[in-house]
C-alpha positions in Angstrom: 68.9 -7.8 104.1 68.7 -8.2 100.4 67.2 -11.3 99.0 69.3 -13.6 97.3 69.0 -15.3 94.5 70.8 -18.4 92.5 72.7 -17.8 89.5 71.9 -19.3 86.5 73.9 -20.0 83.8 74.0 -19.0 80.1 73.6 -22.3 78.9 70.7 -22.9 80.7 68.9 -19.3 79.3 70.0 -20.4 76.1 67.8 -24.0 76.7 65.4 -22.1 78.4 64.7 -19.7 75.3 65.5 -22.4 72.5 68.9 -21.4 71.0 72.4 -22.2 71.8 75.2 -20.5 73.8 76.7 -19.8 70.5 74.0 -18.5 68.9 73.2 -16.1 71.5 77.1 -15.1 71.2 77.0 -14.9 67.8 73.5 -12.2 67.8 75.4 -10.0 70.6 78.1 -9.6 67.8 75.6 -8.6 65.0 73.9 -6.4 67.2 77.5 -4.5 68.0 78.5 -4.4 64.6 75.1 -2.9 63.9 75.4 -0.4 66.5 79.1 0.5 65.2 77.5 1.0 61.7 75.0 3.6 63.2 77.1 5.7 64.7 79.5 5.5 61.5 76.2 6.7 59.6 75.4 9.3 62.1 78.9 10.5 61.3 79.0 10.9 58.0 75.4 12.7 58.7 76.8 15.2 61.5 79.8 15.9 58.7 77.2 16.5 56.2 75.1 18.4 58.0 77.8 21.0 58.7 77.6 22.3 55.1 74.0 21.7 54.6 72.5 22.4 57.8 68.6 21.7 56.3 69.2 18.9 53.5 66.7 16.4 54.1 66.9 13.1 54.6 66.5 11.6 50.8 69.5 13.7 49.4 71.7 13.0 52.3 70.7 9.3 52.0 72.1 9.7 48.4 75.4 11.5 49.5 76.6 9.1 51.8 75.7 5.7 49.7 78.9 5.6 47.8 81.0 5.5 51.3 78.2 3.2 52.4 79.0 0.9 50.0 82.9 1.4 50.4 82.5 0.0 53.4 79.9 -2.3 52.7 77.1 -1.0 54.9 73.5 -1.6 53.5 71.3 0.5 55.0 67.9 1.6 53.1 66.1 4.5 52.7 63.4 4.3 55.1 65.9 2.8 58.3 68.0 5.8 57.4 64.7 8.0 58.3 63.7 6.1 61.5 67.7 6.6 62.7 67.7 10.0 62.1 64.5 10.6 63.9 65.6 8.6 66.5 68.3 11.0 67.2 66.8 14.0 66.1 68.5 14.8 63.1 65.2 15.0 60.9 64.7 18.8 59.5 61.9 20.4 60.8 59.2 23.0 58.6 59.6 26.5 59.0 56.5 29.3 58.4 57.1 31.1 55.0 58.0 34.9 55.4 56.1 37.9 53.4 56.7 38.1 49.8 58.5 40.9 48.5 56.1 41.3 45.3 54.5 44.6 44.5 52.5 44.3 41.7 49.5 47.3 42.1 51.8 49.8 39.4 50.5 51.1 36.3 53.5 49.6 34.4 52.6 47.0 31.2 52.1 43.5 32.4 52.8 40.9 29.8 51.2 37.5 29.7 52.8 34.2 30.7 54.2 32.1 28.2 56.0 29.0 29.9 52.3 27.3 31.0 52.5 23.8 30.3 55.8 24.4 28.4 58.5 21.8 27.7 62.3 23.0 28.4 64.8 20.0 26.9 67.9 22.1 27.5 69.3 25.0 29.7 69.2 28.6 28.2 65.6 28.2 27.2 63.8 29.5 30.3 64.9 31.8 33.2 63.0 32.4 35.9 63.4 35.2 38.2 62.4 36.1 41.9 63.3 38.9 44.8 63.7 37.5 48.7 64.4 39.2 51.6 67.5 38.8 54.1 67.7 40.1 57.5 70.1 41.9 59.4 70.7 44.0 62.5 70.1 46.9 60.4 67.2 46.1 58.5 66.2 44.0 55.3 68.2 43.7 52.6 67.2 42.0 49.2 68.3 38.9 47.0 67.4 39.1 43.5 67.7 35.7 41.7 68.0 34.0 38.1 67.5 30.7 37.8 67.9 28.2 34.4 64.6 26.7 34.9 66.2 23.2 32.8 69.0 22.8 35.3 67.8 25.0 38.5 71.1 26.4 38.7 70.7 29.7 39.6 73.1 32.1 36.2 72.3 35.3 38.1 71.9 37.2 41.7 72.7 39.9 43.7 72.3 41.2 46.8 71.3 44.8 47.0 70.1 47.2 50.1 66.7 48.6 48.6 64.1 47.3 46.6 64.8 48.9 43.9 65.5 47.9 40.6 68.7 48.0 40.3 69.0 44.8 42.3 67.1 43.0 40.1 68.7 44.4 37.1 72.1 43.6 38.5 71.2 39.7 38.7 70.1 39.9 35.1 73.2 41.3 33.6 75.2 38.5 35.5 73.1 36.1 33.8 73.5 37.2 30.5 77.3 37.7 31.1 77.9 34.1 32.4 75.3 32.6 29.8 74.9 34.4 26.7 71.5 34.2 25.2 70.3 31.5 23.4 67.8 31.9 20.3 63.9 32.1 21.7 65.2 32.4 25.2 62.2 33.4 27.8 62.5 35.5 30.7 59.4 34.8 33.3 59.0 36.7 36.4 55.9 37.8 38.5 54.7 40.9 38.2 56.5 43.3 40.7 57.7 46.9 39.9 61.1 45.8 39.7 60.3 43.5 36.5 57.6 45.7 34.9 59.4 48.9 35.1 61.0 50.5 32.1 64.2 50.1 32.7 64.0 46.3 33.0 61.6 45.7 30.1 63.7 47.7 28.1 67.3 45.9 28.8 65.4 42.3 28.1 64.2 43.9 25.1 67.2 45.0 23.8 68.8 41.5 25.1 66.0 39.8 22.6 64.9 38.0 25.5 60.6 37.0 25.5 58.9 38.3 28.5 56.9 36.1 30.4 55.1 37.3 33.6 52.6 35.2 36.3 48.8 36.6 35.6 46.9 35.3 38.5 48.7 36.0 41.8 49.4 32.3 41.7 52.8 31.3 43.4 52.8 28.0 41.4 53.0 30.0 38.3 56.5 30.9 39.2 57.3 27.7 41.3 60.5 27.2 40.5 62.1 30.7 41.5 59.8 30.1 44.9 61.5 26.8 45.7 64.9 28.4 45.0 64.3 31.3 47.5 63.0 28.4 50.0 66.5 26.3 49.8 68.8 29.1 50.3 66.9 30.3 53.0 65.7 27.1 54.9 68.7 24.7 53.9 71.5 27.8 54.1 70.7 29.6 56.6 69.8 32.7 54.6 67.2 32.9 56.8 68.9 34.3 59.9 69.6 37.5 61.2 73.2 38.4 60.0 75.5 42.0 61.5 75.1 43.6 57.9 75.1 43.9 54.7 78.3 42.6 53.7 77.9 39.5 56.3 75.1 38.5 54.7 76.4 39.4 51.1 79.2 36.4 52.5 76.6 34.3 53.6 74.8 34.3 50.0 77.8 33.7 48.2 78.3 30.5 50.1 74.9 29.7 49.5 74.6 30.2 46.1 77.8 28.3 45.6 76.6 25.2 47.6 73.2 25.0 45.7 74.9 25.1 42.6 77.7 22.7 43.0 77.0 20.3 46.1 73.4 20.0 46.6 71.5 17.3 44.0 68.2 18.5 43.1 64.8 16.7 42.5 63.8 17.7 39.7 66.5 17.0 37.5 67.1 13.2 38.7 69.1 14.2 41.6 72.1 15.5 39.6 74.0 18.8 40.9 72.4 21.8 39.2 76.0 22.9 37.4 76.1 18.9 35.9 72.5 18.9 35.2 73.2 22.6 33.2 75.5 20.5 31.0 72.5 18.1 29.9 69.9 18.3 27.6 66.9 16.1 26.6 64.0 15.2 29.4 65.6 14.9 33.4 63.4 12.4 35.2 61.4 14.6 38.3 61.0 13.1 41.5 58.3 14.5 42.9 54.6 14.3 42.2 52.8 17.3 40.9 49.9 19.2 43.3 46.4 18.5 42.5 43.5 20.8 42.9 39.7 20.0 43.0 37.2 22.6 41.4 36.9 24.7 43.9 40.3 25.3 43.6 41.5 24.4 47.0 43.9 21.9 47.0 43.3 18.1 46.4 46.7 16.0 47.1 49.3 17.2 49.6 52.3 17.7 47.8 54.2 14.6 48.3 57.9 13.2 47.1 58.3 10.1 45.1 59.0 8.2 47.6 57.4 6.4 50.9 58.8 8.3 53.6 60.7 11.7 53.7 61.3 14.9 55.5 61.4 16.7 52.7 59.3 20.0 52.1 
């Protein structure tokens, strides 16, 4: 038989712990009202999330702040973290794929220009890079142009071989969309695709500078890298797709979401298509890598900010 035991009143708990009925009324409301915010927030995130499957947790902290304050939720920065990783909604690191970069040709290899150089508008530095795509027929390949100012990317295309051509073809849309500005620079590593003659010569006759990475050194053309990263890790260009034109589709919609709904780090979190508008200095926030003398690296490469998921 089960044990019984007395009831005891709320009143008395309340005595018993050192607060009043009413106040213990009062907290069970503030804790519902919190709970209703959360799964408001959660909302808004799952919404998000449909578009930008891999934004982390900063930018979409920055999204959803105006409806926040429509609604006159505050909720910081780093509670928004600990919800999301509560429920799982943090992004998690993929490995990086092989490069597509060939650069043992006997093509001329020109030196790099942009080190340590200071862009204060767009059309003053483009930056260039080749990814791969998968499909169930093989790899296909995305040749990129980005406006190193604004990180909007002026030029791609998606092309079955790596050939030139591909590369070639993202260069022309570039110049079509943009123009080219006085002293403009062209950088690039140094694959076959950028070194051969029939590229040299079209940047040539363009009057655009060449610019190429001289040490193998991925952080010589960061920028294009970290483009090639978001469409693939936030975009899901990384996934196996039917064929070619599937996954020409998919870049379409990538491209077009990078440039026009995702805000960007390094040019004060503004879309990369407003930030191409701008000119003068665009505050970065991010903290540079740091290497020691052997030349292994120092400082983990770490956001401006206490706690992120971002990569």
């Amino acid at each position: 038989m089960a044990r019984m035991y007395p009831l005891v009143s709320k009143a008395v708990l309340c005595e018993l712990f050192g607060f009043t009925r009413q106040a213990w009324y009062d907290n069970r409301k503030r804790q519902s009202g919190y709970q209703m915010e959360e799964v408001f927030i959660l909302r808004q995130v799952k919404d998000l999330r449909k578009e930008h499957k891999r934004m982390g947790t900063e930018k979409l902290h920055r999204l959803i702040a105006p409806t926040l304050q429509k609604h006159n939720i505050k909720y910081g920065r780093d509670k928004f973290y600990i919800l999301l990783r509560e429920h799982g909604l943090l992004v998690r690191r993929r490995r990086r794929r092989p490069k597509t970069t060939n650069s043992k040709h006997f093509f001329r290899k020109y030196p790099n220009l942009v080190r340590d150089i200071e862009i204060m508008s767009s059309g003053r530095l483009w930056v260039s890079d080749i990814t791969y795509i998968r499909t169930e027929k093989g790899f296909v390949y995305l040749s990129l142009v980005t406006d190193a100012y604004s990180r909007k990317i002026v030029g791609w295309c998606l092309w079955p071989d790596l050939t030139s051509e591909g590369a070639l073809n993202a260069l022309k849309m570039a110049i079509s969309g943009e123009g080219v500005k006085q002293n403009l620079i062209h950088h690039s590593d140094r694959g076959i695709q950028y070194c051969c003659t029939d590229y040299v010569n079209y940047l040539q006759g363009s009057n655009i500078n060449i610019s190429m990475t001289e040490n193998g050194d991925p952080y010589e053309n960061a920028i294009a890298e970290r483009v090639n990263g978001i469409l693939k890790n936030e975009y899901d260009l990384n996934e196996t797709y039917p064929d070619y034109h599937a996954a020409l589709e998919a870049t379409k919609v990538a491209v077009y979401k990078y440039n026009n709904k995702r805000p960007h780090r390094s040019v004060d979190f503004m879309l990369p298509v407003d930030a191409h508008k701008e000119s003068g200095s665009l505050k970065k926030h991010w903290k540079k890598r740091e290497f020691n003398t052997t030349g292994k690296e120092a400082t983990e490469y770490k956001p401006a900010t206490k706690t992120s998921d971002k990569k």
